[in-house]
N, C-alpha and C positions, 0 to 999 in steps of 0.2 A: 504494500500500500504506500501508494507516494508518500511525502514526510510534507504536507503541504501546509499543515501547520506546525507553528510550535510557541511551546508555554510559553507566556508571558511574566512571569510569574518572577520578577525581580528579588534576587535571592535576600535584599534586603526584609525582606516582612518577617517578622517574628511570628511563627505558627503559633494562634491561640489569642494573638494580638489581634488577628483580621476579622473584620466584619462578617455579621455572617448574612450581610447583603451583597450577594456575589451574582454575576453573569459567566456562563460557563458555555463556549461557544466551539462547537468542533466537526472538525471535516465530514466524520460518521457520530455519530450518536447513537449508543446501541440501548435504547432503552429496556427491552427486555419485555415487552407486552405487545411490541408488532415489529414492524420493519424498522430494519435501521433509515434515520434521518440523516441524508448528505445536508452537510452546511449548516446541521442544527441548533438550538443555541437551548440551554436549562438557566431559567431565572429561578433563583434561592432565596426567599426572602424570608428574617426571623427564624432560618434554621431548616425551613419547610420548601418542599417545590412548590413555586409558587406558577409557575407556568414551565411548559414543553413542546419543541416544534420546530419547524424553519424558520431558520433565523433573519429572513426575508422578511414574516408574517411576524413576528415580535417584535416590539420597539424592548430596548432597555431602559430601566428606569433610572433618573436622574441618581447619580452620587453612586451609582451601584458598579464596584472594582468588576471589571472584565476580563474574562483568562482566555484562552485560546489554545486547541491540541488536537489533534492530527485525529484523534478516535477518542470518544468520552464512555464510558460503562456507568453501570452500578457501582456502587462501592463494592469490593468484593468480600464474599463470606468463607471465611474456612471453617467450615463445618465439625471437625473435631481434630482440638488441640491440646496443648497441655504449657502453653506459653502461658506465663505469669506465673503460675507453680514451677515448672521448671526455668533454670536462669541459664543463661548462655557460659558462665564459668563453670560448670559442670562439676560444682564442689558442693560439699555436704551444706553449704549457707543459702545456694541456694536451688536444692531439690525439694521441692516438696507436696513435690506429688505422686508417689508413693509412700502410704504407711503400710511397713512389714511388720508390727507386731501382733496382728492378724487378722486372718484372709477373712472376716467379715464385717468390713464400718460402715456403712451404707450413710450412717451420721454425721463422719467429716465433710464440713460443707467447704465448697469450692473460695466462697468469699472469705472465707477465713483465711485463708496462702496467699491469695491471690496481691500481687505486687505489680501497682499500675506505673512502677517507677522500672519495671526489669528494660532491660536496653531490649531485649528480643520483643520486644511489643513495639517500638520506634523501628526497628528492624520491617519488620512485617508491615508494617504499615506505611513503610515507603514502596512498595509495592503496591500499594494499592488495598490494601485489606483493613476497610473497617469494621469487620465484627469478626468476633472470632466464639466460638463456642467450646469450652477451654473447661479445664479442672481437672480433678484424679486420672492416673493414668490406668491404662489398663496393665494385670500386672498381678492383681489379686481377685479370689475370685467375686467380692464384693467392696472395691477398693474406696468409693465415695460419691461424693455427689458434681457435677457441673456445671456450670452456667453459663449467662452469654452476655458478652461487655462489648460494647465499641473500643475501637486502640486507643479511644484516647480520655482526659479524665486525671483530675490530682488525686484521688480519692477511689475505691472499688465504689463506694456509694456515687459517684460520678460516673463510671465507666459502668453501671451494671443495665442492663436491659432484662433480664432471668434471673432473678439470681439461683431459682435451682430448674434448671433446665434438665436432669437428666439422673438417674443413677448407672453409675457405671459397676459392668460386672465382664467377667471375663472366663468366657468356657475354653478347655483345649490345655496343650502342654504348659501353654504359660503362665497358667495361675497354680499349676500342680507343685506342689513340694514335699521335699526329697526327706531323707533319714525319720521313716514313719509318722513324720506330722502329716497332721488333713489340711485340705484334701491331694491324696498321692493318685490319685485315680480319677476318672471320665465319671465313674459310677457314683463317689464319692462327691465330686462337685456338687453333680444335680440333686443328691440325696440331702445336702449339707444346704442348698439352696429351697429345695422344699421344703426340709424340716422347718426350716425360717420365716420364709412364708407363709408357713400353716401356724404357725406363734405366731407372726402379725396378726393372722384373721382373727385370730381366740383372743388376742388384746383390744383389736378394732370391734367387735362385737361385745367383749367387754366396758368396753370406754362409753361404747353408744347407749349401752344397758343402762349404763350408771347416770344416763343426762336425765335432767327433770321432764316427766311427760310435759306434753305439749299441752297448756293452759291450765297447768298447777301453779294455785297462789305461791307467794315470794315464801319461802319456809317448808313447802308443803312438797313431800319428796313420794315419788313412785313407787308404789307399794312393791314393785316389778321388780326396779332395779336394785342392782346392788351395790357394792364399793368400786368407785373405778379401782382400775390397776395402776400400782407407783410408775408415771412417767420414764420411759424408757427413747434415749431419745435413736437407739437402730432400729426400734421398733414402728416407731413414729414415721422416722422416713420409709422404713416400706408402706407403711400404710399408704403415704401418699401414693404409690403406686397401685397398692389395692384398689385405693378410688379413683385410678386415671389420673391424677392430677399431673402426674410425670411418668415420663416413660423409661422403664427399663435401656439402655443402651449398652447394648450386648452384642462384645466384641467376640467375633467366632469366627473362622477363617477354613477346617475342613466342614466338605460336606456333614458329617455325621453331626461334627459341632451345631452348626446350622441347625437341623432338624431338631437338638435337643434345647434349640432356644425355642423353637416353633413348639414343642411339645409343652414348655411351662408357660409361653403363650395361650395354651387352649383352656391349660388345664384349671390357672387362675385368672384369664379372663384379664389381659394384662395389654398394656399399649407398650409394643417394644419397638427399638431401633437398632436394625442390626449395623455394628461396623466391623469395618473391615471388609469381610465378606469373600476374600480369597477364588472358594471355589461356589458363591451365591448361585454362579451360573448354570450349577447341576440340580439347580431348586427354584427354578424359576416359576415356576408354576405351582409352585408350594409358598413359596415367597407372595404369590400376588396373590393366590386366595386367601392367605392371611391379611394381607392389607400392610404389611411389612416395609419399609424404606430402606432403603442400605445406601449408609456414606462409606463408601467404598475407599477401599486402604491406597496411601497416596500411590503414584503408577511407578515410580523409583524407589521406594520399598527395596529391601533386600530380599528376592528370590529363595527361601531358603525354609526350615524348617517347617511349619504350619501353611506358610508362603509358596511351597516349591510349585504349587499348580496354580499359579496366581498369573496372570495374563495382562498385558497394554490394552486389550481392546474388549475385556470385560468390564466395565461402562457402557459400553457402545451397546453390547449383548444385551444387557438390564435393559438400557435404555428400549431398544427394538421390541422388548420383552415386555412392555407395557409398565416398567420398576417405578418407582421414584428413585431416582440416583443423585449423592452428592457427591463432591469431593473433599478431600481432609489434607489437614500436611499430617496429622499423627504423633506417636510418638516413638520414639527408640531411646534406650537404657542409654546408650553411648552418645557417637556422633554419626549424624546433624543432631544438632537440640533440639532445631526445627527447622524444618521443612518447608517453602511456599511455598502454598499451595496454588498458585498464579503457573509455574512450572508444573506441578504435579499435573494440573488441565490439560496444560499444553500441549503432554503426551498422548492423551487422550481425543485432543481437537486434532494429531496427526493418525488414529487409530481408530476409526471411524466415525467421530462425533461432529470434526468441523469446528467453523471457529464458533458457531453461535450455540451448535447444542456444547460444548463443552463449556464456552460462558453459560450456561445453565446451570453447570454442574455449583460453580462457585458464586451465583447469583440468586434467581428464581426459585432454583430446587429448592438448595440448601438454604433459603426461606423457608418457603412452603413446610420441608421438613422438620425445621428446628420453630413452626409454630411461630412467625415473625413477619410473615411478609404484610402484614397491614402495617408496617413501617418502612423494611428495607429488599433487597431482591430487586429491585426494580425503580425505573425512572417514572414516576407520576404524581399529577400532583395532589399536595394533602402529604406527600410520602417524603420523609426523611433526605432532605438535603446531604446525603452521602455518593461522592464520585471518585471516580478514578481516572485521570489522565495519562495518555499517553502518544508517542512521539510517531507511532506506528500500531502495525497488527500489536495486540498486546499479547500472541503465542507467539512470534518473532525470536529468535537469540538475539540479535542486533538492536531491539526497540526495549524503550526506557520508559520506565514509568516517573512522570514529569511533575507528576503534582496528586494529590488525594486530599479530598477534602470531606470531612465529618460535620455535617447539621451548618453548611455552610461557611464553614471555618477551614480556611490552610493549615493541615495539618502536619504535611507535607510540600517541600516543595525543592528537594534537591533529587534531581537524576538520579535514577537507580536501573 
């Protein structure tokens, strides 16, 4: 794609200083609800789109900063991370997101680690990624909870959109552990996972017991009920799941894994989100009569253990396959810390997806998915003043991501 524009974006402006009354004008504009707009222009006013179109057919309004780039998107979404718990110095200060002393917290909440100051969130976010869907890593087989924050924010109470978007649990060899502790076994997980579950219900049915019938005077206690049960806060968070309120996010990569999340899916009636998903591709058809999503493990992933049948152009499959598909950067023990996921796509936009369905995978989808897109995923107005700039294709090796902007505001604005 010719280079026919480029950012205006004078590297003087302090990000966070800039108005968030901005004009955003670019060669394509890929809003993400119909065709791309040649020459189109996104007015941001107060944070919010406040108009979209050809930039013909729009006047800008007085006093409002004008940027200019070559192709404009969504802000992009990574769909599952572990940035802000995990820190780019790969030292015990600052991991934390895994607790190993044991394989069941479903309690550790995400806002509690979470560090809007870690450098790999400025990292990512000059790429173009304003929301990231981030907490516990997968690791344990009930390791904690997630949420979802825009990159930017002094505070997690600034940067928080979810704050518990998700319980993470993790089926397969990599939450198994060794020298006879549980669970050592496939058999064990699931058994150690229902056992828990069925203690959540027995608590949640308890807790409900214990509330005042419905139009007993202030004092006046149901003859029915009995003592609730002393506050238990692992227990608490599955119940949220019991009642839908969040969804299981269940990282399973072989087939068998798969099926054995699908199975405590039917069994308790449960809203789950597969990640990873490896080999989803032999279960596709099991996967969409459950009504199942999968944010699919990044496409540069290491090939290897749980991985070894893990394919470039399984996205594409899902997708053809009627899926909901996102993409993720992920996480690994070592290195990268992380991943962009802006690359991870890119693999995928050259392995059958293209450049728009694969911006799907890190826009729209992964809206849709993570339960958000009445804010972001997409350009429209009413919808979150989040963009991403760039100099060219933005799957290109050679094109730079020029500028990103959050709720109207430069948050970004040096070549990457």
């Amino acid at each position: 794609m010719p280079r026919v524009f480029t950012c205006i974006l004078l590297l003087a402006v302090v990000p966070g200083a800039v108005s968030a009354q901005v004009a955003v004008r670019g060669g394509k504009v890929y809003t993400m609800t119909g065709p791309a707009v040649e020459d189109g222009i996104v007015i941001v006013r107060d944070g919010k789109i406040a108009a979209i179109g050809r930039a013909a057919d729009i006047a800008v309004p007085e006093g409002f900063k004008v940027l200019e780039a070559a192709v404009v998107t969504p802000g992009l979404i990574d769909a599952r991370s572990v940035v802000g718990l995990a820190g780019y110095f790969n030292h015990k200060h600052d991991q934390d997101q895994l607790e190993r002393s044991n394989p069941i917290q479903p309690e550790l909440r995400a806002i509690d680690s979470y560090n809007t100051r870690e450098a790999l969130i400025e990292w990512v976010r000059g790429y173009g990624v304003t929301v990231l869907h981030t907490g516990h890593a997968p690791g344990e087989l009930i390791s904690g909870q997630t949420m979802i924050v825009k990159t930017t924010g002094n505070t997690v109470d600034d940067a928080v959109l979810v704050p518990t978007a998700g319980i993470s649990v993790t089926l397969g060899p990599s939450s198994l552990r060794g020298g006879g502790q549980s669970p050592g076994t496939r058999g064990k997980q699931i058994s150690m996972l229902r056992a828990r579950l069925l203690e959540a219900r027995s608590y949640l049915e308890a807790r409900e017991k214990s509330v005042k019938k419905e139009g007993a005077k202030e004092g006046e206690k149901d003859e029915k009920a009995g003592e609730a049960p002393p506050v238990n806060l692992a227990l608490d968070a599955l119940c949220s799941a019991l009642r839908k309120e969040v969804p299981l996010l269940i990282t399973a990569h072989r087939a068998q894994d798969i099926a054995s999340a699908l199975r405590l899916k039917r069994e308790f009636d449960l809203r789950i989100i597969l990640d990873g998903g490896a080999e989803a591709y032999l279960l596709t058809d099991e996967l969409k009569k459950a009504d199942v999503p999968v944010i699919i493990h990044p496409a540069m992933a290491r090939y290897n253990g749980a991985l070894q049948n893990a394919s470039f152009n399984t996205p594409a499959r899902l997708k053809k396959a009627g899926l909901k598909v996102a993409m993720q950067s992920g996480y690994e023990s070592y290195v990268p810390k992380t991943r962009v996921v802006l690359f991870e796509a890119a693999i995928a936009a050259a392995n059958g997806l293209g450049l728009e369905g694969a911006l799907e995978l890190i826009t729209t989808s992964a809206a849709d998915i993570l339960g958000i897109s009445d804010r972001v995923g997409s350009l429209a107005v009413g919808k979150d003043g989040d963009l991403a700039l760039f100099d060219g294709d933005p799957f290109e090796y050679t094109t730079h991501c020029v500028g990103t902007i959050i709720e109207g505001r430069v948050v970004s604005d040096t070549p990457r």
